[in-house]
N, C-alpha and C positions, 0 to 999 in steps of 0.2 A: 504494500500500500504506500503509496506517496505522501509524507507530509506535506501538512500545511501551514500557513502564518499570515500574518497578517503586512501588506503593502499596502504603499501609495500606488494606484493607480489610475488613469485617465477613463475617469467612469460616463463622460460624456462630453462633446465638443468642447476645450476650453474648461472643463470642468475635472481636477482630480480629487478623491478622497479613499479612505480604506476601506480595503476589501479581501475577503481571505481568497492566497492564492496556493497554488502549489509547489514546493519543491522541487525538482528534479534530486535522482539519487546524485554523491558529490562524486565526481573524479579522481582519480588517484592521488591528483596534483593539488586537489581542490582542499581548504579546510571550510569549516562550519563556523560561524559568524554570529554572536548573537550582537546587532548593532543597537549602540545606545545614544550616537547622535551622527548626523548626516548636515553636507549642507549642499546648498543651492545653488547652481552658474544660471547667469541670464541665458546661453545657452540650450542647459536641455528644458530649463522650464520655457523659452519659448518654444521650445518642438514641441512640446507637452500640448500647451495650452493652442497653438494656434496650428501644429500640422498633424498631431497623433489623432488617430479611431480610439474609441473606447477598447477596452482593453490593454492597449499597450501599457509598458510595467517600464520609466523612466528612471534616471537615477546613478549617479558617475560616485559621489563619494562620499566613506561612510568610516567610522571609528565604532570600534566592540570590544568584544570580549572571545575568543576560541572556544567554541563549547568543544569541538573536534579538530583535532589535528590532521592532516593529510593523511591518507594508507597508506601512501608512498615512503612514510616518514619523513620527508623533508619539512621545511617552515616550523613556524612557532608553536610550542604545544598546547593542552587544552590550558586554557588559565590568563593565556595571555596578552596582554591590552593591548592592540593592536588599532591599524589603521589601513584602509585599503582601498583600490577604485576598480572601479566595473567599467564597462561599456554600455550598459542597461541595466536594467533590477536592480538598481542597490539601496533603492528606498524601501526597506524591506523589517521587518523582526528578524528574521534567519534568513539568511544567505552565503552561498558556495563561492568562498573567492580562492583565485588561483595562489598558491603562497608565494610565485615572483611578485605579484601584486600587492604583497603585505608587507610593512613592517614594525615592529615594535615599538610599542611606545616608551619614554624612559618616563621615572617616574615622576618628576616634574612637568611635564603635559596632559592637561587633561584632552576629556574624550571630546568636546567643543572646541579646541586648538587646532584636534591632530586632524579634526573633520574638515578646516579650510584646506586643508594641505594638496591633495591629490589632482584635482585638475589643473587649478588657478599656481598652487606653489611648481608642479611639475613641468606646466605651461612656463612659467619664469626660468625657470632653470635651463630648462634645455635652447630654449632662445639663447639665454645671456652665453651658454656652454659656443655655441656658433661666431661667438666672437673669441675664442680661443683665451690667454691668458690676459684678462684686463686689468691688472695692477696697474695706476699709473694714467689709465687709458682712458678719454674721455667715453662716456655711456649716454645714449640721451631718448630715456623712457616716453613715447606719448602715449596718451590716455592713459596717464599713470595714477587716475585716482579710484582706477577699476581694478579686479580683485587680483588679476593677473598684475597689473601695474604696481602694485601698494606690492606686492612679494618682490616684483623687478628692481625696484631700486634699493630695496632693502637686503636683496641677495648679492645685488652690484656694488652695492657699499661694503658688506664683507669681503669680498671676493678683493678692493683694494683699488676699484674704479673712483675717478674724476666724474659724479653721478650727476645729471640732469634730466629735468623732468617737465613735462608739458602740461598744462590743466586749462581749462576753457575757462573754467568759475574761481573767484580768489576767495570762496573760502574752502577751495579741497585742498589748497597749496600746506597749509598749517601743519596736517599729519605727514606730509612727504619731505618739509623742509628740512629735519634732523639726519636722514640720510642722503641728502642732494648736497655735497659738497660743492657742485657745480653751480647748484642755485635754481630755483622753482621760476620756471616763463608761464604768465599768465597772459594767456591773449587767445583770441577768438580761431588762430591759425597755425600750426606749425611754423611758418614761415619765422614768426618772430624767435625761433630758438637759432635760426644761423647764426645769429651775430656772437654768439657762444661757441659754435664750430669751426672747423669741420669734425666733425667724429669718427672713432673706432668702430662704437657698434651702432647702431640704432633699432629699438624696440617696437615695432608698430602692430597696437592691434584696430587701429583704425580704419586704412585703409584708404581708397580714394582719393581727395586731393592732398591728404597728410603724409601717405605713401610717396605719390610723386615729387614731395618735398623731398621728405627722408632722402629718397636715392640721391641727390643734387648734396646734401650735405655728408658728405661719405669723404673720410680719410684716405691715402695710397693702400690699398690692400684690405680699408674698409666694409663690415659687411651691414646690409638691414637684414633684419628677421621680421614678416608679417606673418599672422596670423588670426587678425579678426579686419571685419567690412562693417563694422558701425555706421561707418560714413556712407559709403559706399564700398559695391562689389568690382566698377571698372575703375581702371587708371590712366592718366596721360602724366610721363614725363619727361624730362629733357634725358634722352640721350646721349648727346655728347657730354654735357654736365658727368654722369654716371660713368662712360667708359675712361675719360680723360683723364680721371683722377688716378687711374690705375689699379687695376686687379680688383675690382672693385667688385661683392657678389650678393646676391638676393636671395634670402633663404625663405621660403614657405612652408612651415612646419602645421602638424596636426600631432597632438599629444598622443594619440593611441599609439599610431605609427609611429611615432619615433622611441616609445617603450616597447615595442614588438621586433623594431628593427636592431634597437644599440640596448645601452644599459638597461639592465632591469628596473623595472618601476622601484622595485622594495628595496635596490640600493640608493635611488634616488628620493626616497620618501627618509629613508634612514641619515643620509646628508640634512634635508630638512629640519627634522626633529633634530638635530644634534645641535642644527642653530637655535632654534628654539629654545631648547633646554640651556644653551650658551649665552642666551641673553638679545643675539647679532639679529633675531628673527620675529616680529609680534606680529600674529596675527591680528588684524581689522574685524573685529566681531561686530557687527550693528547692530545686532539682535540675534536673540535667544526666543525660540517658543517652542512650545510643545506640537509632535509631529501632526495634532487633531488640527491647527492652524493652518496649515500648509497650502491651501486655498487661498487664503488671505493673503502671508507673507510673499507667496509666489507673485501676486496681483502687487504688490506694493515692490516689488523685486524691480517688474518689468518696469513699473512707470519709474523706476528712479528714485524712490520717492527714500533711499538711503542709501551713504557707500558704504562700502566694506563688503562683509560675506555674512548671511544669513544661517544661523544656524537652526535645526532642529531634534530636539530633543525626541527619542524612543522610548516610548512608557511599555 
């Protein structure tokens, strides 16, 4: 017989709430999850709310507890606090995460820290990783007041980068100024951060005409990394600006893919928490609710209407 538990799922257009679903038995590689907080990217809660059918089971990243260990014997054993990302399902009570997927928590994070971590902190990392060794190096995050953003500059200031950051509104600049070395540009455009450049890396998850900047302000050998379209999905930009400056390259990353292709998620989740636990790393929490809210906090997600990362608690 298949167990069952209780998820979030998309119970009708635009519409998610709880509903008991089923298990699948776990895989050799898989361990058993009991999740005690999860949180939210504007991401899958717009697929949710505005492309999914009823039924679909959404849901990227989730912190618990091991009720089972792998049969494989690999990963963490039953007992231990743990943090993990899915591709689907993982707004869930119980659920099968793969153990490259997992890693431990130290004892100083809780289960609401370690639940920002997996998309948004994994998203930062492997961008910032694309500009190779940035000691030194100028960094210049936009849309840094978004959840991937607020991890960017705060991983880039560890790591030993000359940090700069972009914000439309002057009051998101406040929480990013402690880690921008380089200094917080407020202004309605990308454009206004050249006079700070040229840069090493560039962070874009914008997109559009903030992209077509980026690439114009790129150091000899400098790279941008895009991956979000806020703004828009097309671009136009200068060309010559981009090749002249020499070796100059465009990276387009998707988080799943590049934890399937290179490093293990679970050594990259374990990097994370380490900063965390060191002081070098705070999560942006804006809110805490219980997972029965999750209608609400998702609607209040999409409009904006707070930065940081949403969290939800598992009763």
């Amino acid at each position: 017989m298949l167990q069952t538990t209780q998820a979030l799922v998309v119970v009708a257009p635009g519409r998610i709430g709880l509903q008991t679903v089923q298990i699948p038995p776990a895989l050799p590689q898989e361990a058993t999850l009991r999740v005690k907080a999860l949180s939210l990217n504007r991401g899958e809660v717009k697929r949710a709310l505005t492309m999914s059918a009823a039924g679909a089971r959404p849901g990227w990243d989730v912190a618990g507890v091991v009720e089972q260990a792998a049969a494989d014997g690999s990963g963490p054993p039953a007992g231990s606090r743990v943090v993990g990302v899915l591709s689907t399902g993982a707004w869930a009570q119980t659920i099968r995460v793969p153990v490259s997927q997992l890693a431990v928590l130290p004892a100083e994070v809780s289960f609401a820290q370690a639940a920002t971590l997996p998309v948004a902190g994994l998203t930062a990392l492997l961008a910032l990783r694309k500009g190779g060794l940035l000691l030194g190096h100028k960094v210049l995050v936009d849309g840094a007041s978004g959840g991937v953003g607020h991890f960017a500059v705060q991983i880039a200031a560890a790591a030993g980068a000359v940090v700069h950051a972009h914000v439309r509104h002057s009051g998101q600049a406040a929480a990013l100024a402690p880690y921008c070395t380089g200094g917080v540009v407020v202004a309605p455009t990308l454009e206004a951060a050249r006079a700070s450049g040229p840069y090493h890396l560039v962070v874009d998850s914008i997109g559009g005409e903030a992209l077509g900047t980026a690439l114009s302000m790129l150091t000899p050998g400098g790279a941008c990394v895009t991956f979000g379209i806020s703004e828009s999905d097309t671009c136009t930009f200068n060309s010559a600006q981009f090749f002249r400056a020499g070796g100059t390259r465009l990276h387009g990353i998707m988080m799943f893919d590049e934890i399937h292709r290179g490093e293990p998620a679970s050594e990259c989740l374990a990097l994370l928490l380490r900063l965390i636990q060191q002081g070098r790393l705070v999560p942006q929490i804006a809110i805490e609710a219980p997972w029965s809210e999750a209608q609400a906090v998702a609607e209040k997600l999409m409009a904006r209407a707070y930065a940081g990362k949403a969290v939800l608690h598992v009763d």
